[in-house]
KOLBAGU-914749 format. One record per atom (N, C-alpha, C): residue in one letter; x, y, z. Coordinates in steps of 0.2 Angstrom, whole numbers, plus 2048, in hexadecimal, padded with zeros to 3 digits. Example, Ala and Ser with C-alpha at 12.3 -4.5 7.8 and 13.67 -1.06 7.14 Angstrom:
2
A8427E4827;A83E7EA827;A8427F0827;S8407F5823;S8447FB824;S840800827;
This chain:
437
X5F635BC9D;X5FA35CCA3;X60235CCA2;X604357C9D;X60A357C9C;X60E35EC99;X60B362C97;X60A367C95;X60B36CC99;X60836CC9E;X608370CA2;X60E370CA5;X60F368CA8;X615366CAC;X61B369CA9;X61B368CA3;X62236BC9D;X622372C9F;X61D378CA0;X61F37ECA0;X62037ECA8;X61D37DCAA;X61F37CCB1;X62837BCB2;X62A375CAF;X632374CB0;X634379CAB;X63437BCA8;X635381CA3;X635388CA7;X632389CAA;X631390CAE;X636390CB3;X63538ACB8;X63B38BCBC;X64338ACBB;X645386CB5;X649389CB3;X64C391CB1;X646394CAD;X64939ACAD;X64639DCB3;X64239BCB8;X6443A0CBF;X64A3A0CC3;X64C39ACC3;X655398CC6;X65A39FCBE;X65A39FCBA;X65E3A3CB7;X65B3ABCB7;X6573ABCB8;X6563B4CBC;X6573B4CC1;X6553AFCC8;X6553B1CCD;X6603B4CCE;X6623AFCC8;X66A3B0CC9;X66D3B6CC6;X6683B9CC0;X6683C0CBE;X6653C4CC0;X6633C4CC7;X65E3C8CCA;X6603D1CC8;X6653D3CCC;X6673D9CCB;X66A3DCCC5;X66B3D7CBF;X6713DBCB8;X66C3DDCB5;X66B3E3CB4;X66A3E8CB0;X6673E6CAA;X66D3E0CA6;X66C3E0C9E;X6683DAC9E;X6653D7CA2;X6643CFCA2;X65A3D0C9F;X6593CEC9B;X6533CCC99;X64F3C7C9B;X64C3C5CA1;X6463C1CA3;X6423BDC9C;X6463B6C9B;X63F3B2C99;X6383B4C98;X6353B4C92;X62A3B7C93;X62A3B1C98;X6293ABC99;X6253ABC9C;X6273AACA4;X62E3ACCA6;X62F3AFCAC;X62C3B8CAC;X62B3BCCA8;X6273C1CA7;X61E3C2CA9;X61C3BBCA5;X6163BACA6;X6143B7CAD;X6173B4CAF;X6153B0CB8;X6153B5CBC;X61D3B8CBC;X61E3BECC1;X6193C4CC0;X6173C6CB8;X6123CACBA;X60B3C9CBC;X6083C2CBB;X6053BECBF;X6003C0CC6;X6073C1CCA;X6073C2CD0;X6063C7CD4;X6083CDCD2;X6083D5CD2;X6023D8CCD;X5FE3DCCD3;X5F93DFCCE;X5F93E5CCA;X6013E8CD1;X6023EFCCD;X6063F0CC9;X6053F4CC2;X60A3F5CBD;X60F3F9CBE;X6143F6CB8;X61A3F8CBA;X61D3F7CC0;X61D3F0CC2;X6223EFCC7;X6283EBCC4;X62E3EBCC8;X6343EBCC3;X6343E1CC6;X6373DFCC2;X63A3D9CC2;X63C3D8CCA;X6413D8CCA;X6443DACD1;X63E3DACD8;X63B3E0CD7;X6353E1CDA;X6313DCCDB;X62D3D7CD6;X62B3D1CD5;X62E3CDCD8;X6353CBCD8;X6393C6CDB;X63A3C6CE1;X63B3CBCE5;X63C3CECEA;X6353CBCEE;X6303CDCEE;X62A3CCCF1;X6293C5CEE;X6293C3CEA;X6283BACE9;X62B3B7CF0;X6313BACF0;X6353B7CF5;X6333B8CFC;X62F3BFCFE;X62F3C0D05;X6283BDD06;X6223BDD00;X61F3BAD03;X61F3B0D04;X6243AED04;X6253A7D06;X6263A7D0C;X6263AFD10;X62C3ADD19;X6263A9D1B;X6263A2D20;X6213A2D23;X61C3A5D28;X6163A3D2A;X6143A7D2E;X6193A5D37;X6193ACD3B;X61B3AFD42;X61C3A6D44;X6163A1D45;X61839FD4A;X61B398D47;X61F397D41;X624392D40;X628392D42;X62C38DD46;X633390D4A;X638392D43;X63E393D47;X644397D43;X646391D3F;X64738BD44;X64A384D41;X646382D3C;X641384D3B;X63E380D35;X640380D2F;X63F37CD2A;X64137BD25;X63F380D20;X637380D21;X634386D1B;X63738DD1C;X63A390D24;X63E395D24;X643397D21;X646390D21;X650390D20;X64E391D17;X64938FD14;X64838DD0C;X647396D0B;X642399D0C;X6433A0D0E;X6493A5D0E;X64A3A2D14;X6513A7D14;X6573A6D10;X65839FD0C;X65D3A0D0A;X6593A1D02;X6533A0D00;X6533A7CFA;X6533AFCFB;X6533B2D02;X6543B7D00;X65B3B8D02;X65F3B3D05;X6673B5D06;X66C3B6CFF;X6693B0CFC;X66D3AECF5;X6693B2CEE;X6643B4CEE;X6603B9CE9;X65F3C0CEB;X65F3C1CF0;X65A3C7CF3;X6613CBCF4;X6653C9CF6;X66B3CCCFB;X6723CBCF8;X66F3C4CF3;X6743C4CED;X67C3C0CF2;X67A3BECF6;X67F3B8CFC;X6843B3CF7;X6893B0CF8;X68A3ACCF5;X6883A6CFB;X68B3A1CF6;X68A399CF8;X68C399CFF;X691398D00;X695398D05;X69239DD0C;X6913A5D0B;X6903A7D0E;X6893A6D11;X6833A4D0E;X67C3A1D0E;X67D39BD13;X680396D11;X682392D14;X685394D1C;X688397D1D;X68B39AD24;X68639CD26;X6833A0D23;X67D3A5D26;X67639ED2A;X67339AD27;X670396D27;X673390D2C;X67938FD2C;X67D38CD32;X67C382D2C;X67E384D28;X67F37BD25;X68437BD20;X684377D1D;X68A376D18;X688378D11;X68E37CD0B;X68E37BD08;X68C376D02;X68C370D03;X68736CD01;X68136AD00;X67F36DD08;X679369D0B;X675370D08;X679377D08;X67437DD03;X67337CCFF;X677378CF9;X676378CF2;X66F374CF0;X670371CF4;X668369CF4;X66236ECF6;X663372CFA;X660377CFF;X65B37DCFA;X661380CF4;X661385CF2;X65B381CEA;X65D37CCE8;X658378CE6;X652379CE6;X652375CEB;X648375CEE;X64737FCF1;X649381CF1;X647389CF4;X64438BCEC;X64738ACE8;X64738CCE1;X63F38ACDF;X641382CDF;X63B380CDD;X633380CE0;X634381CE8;X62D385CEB;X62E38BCE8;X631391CE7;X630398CE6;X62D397CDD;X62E393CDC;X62C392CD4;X62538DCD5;X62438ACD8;X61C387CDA;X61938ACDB;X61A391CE0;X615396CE4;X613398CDE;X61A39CCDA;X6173A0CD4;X61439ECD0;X614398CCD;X610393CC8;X60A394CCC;X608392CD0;X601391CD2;X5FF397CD0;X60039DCD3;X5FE3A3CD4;X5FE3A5CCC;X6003A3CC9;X5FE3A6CC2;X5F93A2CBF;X5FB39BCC0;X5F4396CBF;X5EE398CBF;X5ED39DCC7;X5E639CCC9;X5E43A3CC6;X5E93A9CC5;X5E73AECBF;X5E43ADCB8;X5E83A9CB6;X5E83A8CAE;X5E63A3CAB;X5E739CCAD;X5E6398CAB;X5E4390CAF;X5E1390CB2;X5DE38DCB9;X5DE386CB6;X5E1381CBB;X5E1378CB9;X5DC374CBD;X5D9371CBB;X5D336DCC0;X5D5365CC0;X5DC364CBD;X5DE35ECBC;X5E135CCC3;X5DD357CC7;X5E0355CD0;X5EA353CD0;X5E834FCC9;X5F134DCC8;X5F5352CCB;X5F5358CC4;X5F835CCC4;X5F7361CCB;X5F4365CCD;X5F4365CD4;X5F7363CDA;X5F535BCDA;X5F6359CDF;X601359CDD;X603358CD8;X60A35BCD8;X60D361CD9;X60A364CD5;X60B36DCD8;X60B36FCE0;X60936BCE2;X60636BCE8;X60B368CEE;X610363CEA;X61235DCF0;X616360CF4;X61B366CF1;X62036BCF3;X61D36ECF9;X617372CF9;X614378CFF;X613373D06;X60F36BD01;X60B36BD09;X611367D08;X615361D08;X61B35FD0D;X61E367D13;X62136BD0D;X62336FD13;X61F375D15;X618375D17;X614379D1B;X612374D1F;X61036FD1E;X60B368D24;X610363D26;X613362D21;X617359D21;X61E35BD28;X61F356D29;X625357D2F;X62B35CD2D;X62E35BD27;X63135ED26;X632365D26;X62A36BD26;X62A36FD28;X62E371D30;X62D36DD34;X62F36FD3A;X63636DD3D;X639369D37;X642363D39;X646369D39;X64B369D3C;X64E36ED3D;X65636CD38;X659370D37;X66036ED36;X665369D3B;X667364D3B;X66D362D41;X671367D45;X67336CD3F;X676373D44;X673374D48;X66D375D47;X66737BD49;X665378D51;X666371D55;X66336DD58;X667370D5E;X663374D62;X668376D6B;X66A371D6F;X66E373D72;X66F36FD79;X66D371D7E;X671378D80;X66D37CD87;X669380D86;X66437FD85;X65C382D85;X65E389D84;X66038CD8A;X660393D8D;X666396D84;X66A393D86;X671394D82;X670395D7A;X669391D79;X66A392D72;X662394D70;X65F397D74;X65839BD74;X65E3A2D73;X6633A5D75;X6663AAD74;X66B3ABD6F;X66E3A6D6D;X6713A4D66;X66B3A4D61;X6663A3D60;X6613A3D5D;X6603ABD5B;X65E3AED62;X65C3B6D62;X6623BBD5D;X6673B8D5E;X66C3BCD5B;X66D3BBD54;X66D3B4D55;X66C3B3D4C;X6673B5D47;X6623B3D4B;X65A3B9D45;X65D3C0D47;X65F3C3D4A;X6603CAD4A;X6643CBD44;X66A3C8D44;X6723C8D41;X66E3C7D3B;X6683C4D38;X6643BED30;X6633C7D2F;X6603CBD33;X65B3D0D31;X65E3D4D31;X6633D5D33;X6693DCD33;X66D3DAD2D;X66F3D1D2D;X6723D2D24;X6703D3D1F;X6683D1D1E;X6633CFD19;X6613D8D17;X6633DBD1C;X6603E4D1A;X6643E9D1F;X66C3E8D1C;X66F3EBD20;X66D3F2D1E;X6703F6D25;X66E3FED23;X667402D26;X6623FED27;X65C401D28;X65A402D2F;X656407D2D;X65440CD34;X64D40AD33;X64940CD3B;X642409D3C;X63F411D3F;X63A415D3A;X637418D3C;X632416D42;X63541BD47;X632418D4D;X62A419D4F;X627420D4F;X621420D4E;X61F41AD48;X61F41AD43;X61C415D40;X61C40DD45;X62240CD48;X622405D49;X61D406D4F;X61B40AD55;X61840BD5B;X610409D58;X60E40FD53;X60740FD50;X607408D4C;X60D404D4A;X60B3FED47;X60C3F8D4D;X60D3F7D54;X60C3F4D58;X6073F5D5D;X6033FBD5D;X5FD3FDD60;X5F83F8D5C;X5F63FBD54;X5F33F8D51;X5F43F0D50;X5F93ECD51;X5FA3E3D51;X5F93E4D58;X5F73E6D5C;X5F93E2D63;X5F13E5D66;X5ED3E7D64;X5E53EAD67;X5E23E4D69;X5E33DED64;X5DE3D8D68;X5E23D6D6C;X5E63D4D6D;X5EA3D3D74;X5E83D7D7A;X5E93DFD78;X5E83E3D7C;X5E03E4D80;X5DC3E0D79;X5D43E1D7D;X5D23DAD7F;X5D73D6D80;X5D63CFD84;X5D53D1D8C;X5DC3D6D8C;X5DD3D6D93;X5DC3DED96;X5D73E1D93;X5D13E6D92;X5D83ECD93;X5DB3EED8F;X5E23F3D8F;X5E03F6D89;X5E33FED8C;X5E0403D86;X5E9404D83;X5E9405D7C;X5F1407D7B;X5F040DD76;X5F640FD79;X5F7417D78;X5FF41AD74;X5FE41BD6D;X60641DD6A;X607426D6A;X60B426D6D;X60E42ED6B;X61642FD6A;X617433D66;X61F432D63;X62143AD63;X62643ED64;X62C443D60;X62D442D5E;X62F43ED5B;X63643ED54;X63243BD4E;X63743DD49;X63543CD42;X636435D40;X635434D39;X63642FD39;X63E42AD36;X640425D37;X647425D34;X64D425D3B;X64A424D42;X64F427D46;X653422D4B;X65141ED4B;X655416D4D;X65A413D47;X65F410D4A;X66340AD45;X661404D47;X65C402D4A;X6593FDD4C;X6553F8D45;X6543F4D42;X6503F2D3D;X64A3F3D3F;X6443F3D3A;X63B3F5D3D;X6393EFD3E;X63D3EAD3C;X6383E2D40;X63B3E0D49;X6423E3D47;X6453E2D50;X6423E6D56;X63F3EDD52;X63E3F2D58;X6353F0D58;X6323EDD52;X62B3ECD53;X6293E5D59;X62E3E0D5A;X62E3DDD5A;X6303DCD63;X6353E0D64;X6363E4D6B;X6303E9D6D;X62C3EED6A;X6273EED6F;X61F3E9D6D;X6203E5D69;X61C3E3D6B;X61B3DAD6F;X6203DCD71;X6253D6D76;X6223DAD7E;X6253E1D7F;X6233E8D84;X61C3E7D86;X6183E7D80;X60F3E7D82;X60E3E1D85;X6103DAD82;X60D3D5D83;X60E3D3D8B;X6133D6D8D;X6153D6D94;X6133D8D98;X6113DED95;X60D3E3D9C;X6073E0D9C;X6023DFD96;X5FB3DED97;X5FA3D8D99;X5FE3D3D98;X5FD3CAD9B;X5FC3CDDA4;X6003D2DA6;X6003D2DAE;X5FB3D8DB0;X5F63D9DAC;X5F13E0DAD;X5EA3DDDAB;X5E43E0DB0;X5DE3E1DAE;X5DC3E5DAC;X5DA3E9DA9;X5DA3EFDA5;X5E03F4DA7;X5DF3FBDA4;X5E1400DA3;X5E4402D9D;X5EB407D9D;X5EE407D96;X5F4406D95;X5F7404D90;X5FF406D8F;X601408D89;X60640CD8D;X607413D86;X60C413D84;X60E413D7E;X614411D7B;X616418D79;X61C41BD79;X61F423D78;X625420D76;X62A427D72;X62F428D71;X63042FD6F;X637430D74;X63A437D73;X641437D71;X64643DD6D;X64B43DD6D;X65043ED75;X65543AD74;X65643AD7C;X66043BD79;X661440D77;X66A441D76;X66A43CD6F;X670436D6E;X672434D69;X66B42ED68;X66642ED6D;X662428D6C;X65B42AD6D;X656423D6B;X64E425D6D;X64F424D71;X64B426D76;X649421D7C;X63F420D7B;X640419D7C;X63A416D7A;X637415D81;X630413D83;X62D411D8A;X62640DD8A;X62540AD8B;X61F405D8B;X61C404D91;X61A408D94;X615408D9A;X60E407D9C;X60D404DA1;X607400DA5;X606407DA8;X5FF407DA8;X5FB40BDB0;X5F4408DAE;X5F1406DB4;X5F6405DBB;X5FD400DBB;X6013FFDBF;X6053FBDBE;X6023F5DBD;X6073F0DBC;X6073E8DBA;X6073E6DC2;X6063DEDBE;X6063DCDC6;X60B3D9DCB;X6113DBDC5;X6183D8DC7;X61D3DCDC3;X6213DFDC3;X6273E1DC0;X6293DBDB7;X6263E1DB4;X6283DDDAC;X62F3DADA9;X62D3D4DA7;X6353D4DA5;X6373D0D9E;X63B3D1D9B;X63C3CCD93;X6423CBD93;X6433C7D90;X64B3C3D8F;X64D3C5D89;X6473C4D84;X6463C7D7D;X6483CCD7F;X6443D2D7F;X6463D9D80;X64E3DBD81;X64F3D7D87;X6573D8D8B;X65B3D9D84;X65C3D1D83;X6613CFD7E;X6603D4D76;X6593D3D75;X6583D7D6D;X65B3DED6F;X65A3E1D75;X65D3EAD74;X6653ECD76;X6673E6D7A;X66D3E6D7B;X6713E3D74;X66E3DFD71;X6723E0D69;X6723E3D66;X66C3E9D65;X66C3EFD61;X6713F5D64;X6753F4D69;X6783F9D6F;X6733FFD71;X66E3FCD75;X6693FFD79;X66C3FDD80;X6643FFD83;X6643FDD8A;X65D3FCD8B;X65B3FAD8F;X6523FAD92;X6543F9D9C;X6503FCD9E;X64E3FCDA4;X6463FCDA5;X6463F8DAC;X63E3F5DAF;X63D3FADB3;X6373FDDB3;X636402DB8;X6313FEDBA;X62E3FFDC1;X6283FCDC4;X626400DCB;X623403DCA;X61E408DD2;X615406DD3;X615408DD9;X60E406DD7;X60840ADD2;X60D40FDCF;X606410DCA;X60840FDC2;X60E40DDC1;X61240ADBC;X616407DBA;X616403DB5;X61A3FEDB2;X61C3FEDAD;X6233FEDAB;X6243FEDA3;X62C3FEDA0;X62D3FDD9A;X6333FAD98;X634402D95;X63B403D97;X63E40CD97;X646406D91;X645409D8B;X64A406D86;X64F40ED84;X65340BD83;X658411D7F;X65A40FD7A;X659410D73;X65B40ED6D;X65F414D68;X665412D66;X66A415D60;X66541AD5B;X66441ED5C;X664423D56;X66A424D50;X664426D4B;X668429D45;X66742FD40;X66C432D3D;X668438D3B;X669433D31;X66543AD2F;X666438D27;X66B43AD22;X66C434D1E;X672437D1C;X66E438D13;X67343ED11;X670441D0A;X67643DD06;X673439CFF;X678436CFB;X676439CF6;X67A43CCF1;X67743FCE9;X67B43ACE6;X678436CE1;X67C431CDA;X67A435CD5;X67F436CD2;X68243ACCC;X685431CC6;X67E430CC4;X67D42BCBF;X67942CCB9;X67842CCB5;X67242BCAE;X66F426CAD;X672420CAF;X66D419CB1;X66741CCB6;X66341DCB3;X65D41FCBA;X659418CBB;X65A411CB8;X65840CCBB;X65C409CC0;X66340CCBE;X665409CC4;X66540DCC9;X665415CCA;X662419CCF;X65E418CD4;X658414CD0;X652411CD3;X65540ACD8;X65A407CD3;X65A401CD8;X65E403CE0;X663407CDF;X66640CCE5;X66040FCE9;X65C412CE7;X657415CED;X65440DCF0;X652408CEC;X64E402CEF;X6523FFCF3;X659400CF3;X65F3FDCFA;X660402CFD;X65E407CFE;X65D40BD04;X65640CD06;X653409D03;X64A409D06;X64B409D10;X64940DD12;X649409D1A;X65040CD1E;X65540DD19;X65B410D1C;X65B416D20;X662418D21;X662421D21;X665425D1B;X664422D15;X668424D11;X661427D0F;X66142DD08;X65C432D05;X660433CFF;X65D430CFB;X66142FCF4;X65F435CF0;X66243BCED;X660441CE8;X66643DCE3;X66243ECDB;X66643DCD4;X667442CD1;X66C443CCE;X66C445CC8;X671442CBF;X66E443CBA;X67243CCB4;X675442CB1;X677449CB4;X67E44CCAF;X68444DCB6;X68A44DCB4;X69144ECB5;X68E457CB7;X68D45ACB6;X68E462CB5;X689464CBA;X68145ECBB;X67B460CBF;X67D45ECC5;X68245BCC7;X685459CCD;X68945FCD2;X68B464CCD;X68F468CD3;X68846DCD5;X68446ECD3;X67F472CD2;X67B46ECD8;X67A468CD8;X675465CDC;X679464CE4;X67E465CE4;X684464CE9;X682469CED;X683470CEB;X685477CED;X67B477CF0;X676473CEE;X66F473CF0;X67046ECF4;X670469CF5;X66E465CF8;X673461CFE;X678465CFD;X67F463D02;X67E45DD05;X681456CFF;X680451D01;X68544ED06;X68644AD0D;X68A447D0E;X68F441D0B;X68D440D04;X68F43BD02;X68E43ACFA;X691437CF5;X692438CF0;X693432CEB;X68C42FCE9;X68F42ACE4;X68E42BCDC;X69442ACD9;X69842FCD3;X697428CCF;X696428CC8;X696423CC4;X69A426CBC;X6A2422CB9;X6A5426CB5;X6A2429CB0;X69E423CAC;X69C426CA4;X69642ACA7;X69542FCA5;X692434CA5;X68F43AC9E;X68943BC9C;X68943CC96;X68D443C93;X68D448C99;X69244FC98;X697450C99;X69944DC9E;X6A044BCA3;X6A2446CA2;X6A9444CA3;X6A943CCA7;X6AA43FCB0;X6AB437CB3;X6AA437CBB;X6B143CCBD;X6B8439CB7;X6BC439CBC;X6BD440CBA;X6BA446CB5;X6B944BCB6;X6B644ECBC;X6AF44DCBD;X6AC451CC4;X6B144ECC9;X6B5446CCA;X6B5446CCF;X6BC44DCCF;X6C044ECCB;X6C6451CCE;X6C4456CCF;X6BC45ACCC;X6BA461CCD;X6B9460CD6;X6B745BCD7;X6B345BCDE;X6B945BCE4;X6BF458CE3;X6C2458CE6;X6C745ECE7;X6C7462CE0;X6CB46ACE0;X6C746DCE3;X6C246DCE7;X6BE471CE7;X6BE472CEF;X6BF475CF3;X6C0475CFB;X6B9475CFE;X6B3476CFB;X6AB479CFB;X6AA46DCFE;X6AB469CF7;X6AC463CF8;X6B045DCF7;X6B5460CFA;X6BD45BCFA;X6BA457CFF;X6B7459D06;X6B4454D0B;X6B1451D0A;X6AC452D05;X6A644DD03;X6AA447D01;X6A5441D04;X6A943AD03;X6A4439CFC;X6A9436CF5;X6A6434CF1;X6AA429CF0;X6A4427CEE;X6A3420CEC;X6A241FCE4;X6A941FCE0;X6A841CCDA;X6A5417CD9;X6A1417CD5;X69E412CD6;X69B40ECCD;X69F40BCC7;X69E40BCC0;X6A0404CBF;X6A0403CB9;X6A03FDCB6;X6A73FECB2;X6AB404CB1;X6B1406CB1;X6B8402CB7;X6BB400CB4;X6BF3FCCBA;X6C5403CBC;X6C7404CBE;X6CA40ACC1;X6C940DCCA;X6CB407CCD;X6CC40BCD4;X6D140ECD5;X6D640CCD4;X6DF40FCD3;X6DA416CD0;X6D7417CCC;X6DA421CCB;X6D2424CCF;X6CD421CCE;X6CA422CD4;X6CC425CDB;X6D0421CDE;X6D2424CE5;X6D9429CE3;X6DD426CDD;X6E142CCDC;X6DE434CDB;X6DA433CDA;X6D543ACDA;X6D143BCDC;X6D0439CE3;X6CE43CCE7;X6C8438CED;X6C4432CE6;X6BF42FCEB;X6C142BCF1;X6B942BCF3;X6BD428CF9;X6BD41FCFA;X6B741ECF5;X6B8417CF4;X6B5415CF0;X6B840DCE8;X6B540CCE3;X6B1406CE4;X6AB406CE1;X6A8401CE1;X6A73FECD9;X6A83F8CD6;X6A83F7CD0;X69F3F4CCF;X69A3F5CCA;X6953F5CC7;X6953EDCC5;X68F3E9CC6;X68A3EBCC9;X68B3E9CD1;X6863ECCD5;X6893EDCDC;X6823EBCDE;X6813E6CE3;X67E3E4CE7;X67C3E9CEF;X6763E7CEF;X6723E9CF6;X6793E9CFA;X67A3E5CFE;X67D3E6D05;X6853E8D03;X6873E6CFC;X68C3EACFA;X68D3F3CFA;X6863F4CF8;X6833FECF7;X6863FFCFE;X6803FBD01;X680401D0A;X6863FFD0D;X6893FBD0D;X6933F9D0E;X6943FFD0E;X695400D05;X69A406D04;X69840DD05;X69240CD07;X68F413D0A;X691414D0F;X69040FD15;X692410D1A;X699410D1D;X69F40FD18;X6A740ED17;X6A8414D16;X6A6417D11;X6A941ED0E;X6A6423D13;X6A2423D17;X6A1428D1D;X6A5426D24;X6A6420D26;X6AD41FD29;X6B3422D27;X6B5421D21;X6BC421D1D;X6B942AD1F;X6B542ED1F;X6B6436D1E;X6B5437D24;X6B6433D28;X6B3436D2E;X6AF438D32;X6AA434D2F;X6A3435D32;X6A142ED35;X69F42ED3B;X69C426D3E;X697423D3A;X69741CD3A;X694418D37;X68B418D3A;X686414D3A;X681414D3D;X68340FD42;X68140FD48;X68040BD4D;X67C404D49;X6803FED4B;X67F3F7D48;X67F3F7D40;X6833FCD3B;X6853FCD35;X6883F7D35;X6893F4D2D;X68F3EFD2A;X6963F2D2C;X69C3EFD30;X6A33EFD32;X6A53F3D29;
């Protein structure tokens, strides 16, 4: 047992010095941080990152924990400080406590994400029947899933005027989920057909047929997909709580620069629907919603920001780190085309007429600041915004020649979609509606 305990303290140590090398390139994971994490993943070839990444999301707890919980804030602030790559400081703001009170904080978050994954590789590989050892492993989850402190909230966290801070609350998980995964867009037909299919037992309590049909493709909201899933499935649970049978039909059309989304009852409800949620969540996205109510219908008429796609071509020969670029635009409106030569860039330019251009110097044929001078003598893509982007320190001759903005190597998640969303302002081009300033 002592033994066991030893690799145990042994492991999570070196999960605290990966979790902090999460994204560098040249960093070599500990075997038996290798062995746990693959453990856990049945599918091969998933990259480190990847592993880390999901360890962490599956901690969030379940829907109905409040926000103030402890087991939440432990959560969140491993994907602020790991996942998002946050500093102290900012994690701490974000969370609403002190730079002290995270550090103690940031402790124990480590040590559950390292006991979930212990167990889980225990019960793969090497299974303990010892009640000691166990019942230690173990003291972490249940304190904070059973014990009080799962539900103690922060001193910050503690409201005054009910109404006041159910609203400050609303805005803050929104503000957690627009920081946590700046940039992303919610295919809407996906989210309609994935709130039709969560909300059918609800639906068949109160004998309601639901019905999804859509026009657009997918990608077409700046909304995030947990805020717009969450909004109509806020929509249904309103209507049907006021209806004995019937149906409601959830649609979405393009409507000028926005969808317009609609969740309607027939026959009508038995009172004109209404959400505060709703209100507040659409008007933060810069929508609108209106109540219609007649006697053969009822339903929530939403207006949400549209977006179009935007095409990025990375001109790099790292092609792992290519890969890490498409996985911080997962979900975006970015559409990421590569190429790893200097010379295969003007060729896939003239194809794929990118709106945007991330250029990296060393290059095996060219260097960068060669194609970048070709691209900007060139009148076909002088317009094109490109984003240096290298492990070469050189912004000064970067913009002297033409780019539009440097980013120095390695570059984190909300750091990418920043400067993606900068260098299309700086050219001219509007940002996405609810983008990073």
């Amino acid at each position: 047992m002592a033994m066991l305990a030893g690799m145990f303290d042994d492991f999570e140590q070196q999960l605290r010095e990966t979790l902090t090398h999460l994204y560098d390139p040249t960093f070599q994971p500990p075997e038996l941080v290798r062995k746990v994490l693959a453990a856990t993943e049945a599918a091969p070839g998933t990259s480190l990152q990847d592993l880390v990444v999901r360890a962490i999301a599956r901690l969030e707890p379940a829907p109905h924990v409040p926000a103030t919980a402890r087991l939440r804030r432990l959560h969140a602030l491993l994907a602020y400080r790991y996942v998002q790559e946050l500093t102290q400081e900012e994690t701490a703001e974000r969370l609403g406590i002190t730079p002290r009170h995270l550090r103690r904080e940031q402790q124990r978050a480590v040590h559950l994400l390292a006991q979930r994954l212990w167990e889980q590789y225990r019960r793969r590989s090497a299974p303990v029947t010892d009640e000691g050892m166990n019942a230690g492993m173990n003291e972490v989850t249940k304190e904070l899933t059973e014990g009080p402190e799962a539900l103690e909230p922060a001193p910050s966290d503690v409201p005054s005027d009910p109404a006041q801070a159910w609203r400050s609350q609303v805005h803050r998980e929104l503000a957690s989920l627009q920081q946590n995964a700046p940039g992303q867009v919610a295919d809407v037909l996906a989210a309609i057909q994935d709130v039709v299919r969560i909300q059918q037992p609800v639906a068949a309590r109160y004998q309601v047929q639901l019905t999804a049909e859509s026009e657009l493709p997918a990608g077409v909201t700046s909304v995030h997909p947990s805020i717009l899933r969450q909004i109509l499935i806020m929509a249904v649970q309103r209507l049907a709580q006021q209806m004995a049978g019937g149906r409601i039909r959830l649609a979405a059309r393009p409507d000028g620069d926005a969808v317009a989304l609609q969740v309607v009852s027939t026959p009508a409800a038995q009172s004109p629907p209404n959400s505060e949620f709703i209100r507040e969540t659409v008007a933060a996205q810069g929508g609108t919603v209106q109540i219609r109510h007649d006697p053969e219908h009822s339903g929530f008429h939403i207006r949400l920001p549209r977006v179009r796609e935007v095409k990025v071509l990375v001109v790099d020969d790292n092609r792992d780190l290519v890969h890490v670029y498409r996985r911080y635009t997962e979900r975006t409106r970015y559409r990421i085309s590569h190429v790893a030569e200097g010379q295969r860039a003007f060729e896939a330019i003239a194809t794929l007429a990118p709106d945007l251009i991330v250029l990296d110097v060393m290059l095996p044929d060219m260097d960068g600041w060669e194609v970048l001078t070709r691209l900007h003598e060139d009148p076909q893509t002088r317009g094109t915004p490109v984003v240096v982007c290298s492990v070469v320190r050189g912004e000064e001759l970067a913009l002297a020649l033409g780019a539009t903005l440097y980013v120095a190597k390695p570059v984190g998640r909300e750091t990418f979609i920043q400067a993606l969303e900068l260098a299309l302002a700086r050219a001219g081009r509007p940002p996405a509606p609810g983008s990073p300033p």
